[in-house]
N, C-alpha and C positions, 0 to 999 in steps of 0.2 A: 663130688668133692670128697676127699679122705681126712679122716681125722689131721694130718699131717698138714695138707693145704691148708685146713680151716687154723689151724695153731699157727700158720705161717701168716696169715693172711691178717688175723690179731694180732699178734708179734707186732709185725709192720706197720698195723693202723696205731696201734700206742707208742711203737718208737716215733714215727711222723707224728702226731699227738704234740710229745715230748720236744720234741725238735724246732715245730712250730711255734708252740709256747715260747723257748729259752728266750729269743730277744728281747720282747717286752717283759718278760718276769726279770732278765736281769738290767732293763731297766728302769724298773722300780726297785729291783734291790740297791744299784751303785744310785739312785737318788735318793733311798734311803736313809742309806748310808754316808753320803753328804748332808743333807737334811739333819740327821742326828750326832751329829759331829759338831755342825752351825751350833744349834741348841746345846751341848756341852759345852763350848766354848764360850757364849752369851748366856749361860745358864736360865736360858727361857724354856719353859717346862710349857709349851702350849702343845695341848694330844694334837690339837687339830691344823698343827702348821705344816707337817705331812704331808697332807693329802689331795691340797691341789699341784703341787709340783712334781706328786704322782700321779695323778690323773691325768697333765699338761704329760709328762716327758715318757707316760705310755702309749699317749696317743699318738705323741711324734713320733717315737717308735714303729707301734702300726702302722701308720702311714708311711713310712719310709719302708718299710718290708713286705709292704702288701703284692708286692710283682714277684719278689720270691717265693711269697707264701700261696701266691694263686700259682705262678708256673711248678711246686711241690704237689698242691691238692690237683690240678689238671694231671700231671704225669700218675699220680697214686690212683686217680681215676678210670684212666688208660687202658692200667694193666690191670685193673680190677674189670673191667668191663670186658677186656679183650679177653681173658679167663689165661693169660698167661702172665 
């Protein structure tokens, strides 16, 4: 393997990384961002009303994307194994 491969090969493994992440991060961010909107508008200052309708609407998240995200990580596999 050449300096070159191995840079590409990293490259790839952090863009896929990245990739995979976005939907559940931005569905914590847009529930965030509803969540804290509610609160200025109700003027409820509670830290902790956050964080189950982020942990509820990352999960659904997850779960809804988990066939993407396994047919992405199988193909990244593939061609890492297959050495092309």
């Amino acid at each position: 393997m050449t300096e070159e491969m191995a840079i590409d090969v990293v490259r790839e493994s952090l863009t896929l990384m990245l990739l995979l992440s976005t939907p559940i991060l931005a569905a914590a961010l847009v529930i965030g961002l509803i969540v804290s909107v509610f609160q200025a508008m109700t003027q409820i200052q509670e830290q902790t009303l956050s964080f189950v309708p982020k942990i509820f609407g990352m999960g659904m998240a997850a779960i809804l994307v988990t066939p993407w995200i396994t047919t992405l990580i199988m193909d990244f596999s593939k061609r890492m194994f297959s050495g092309g």
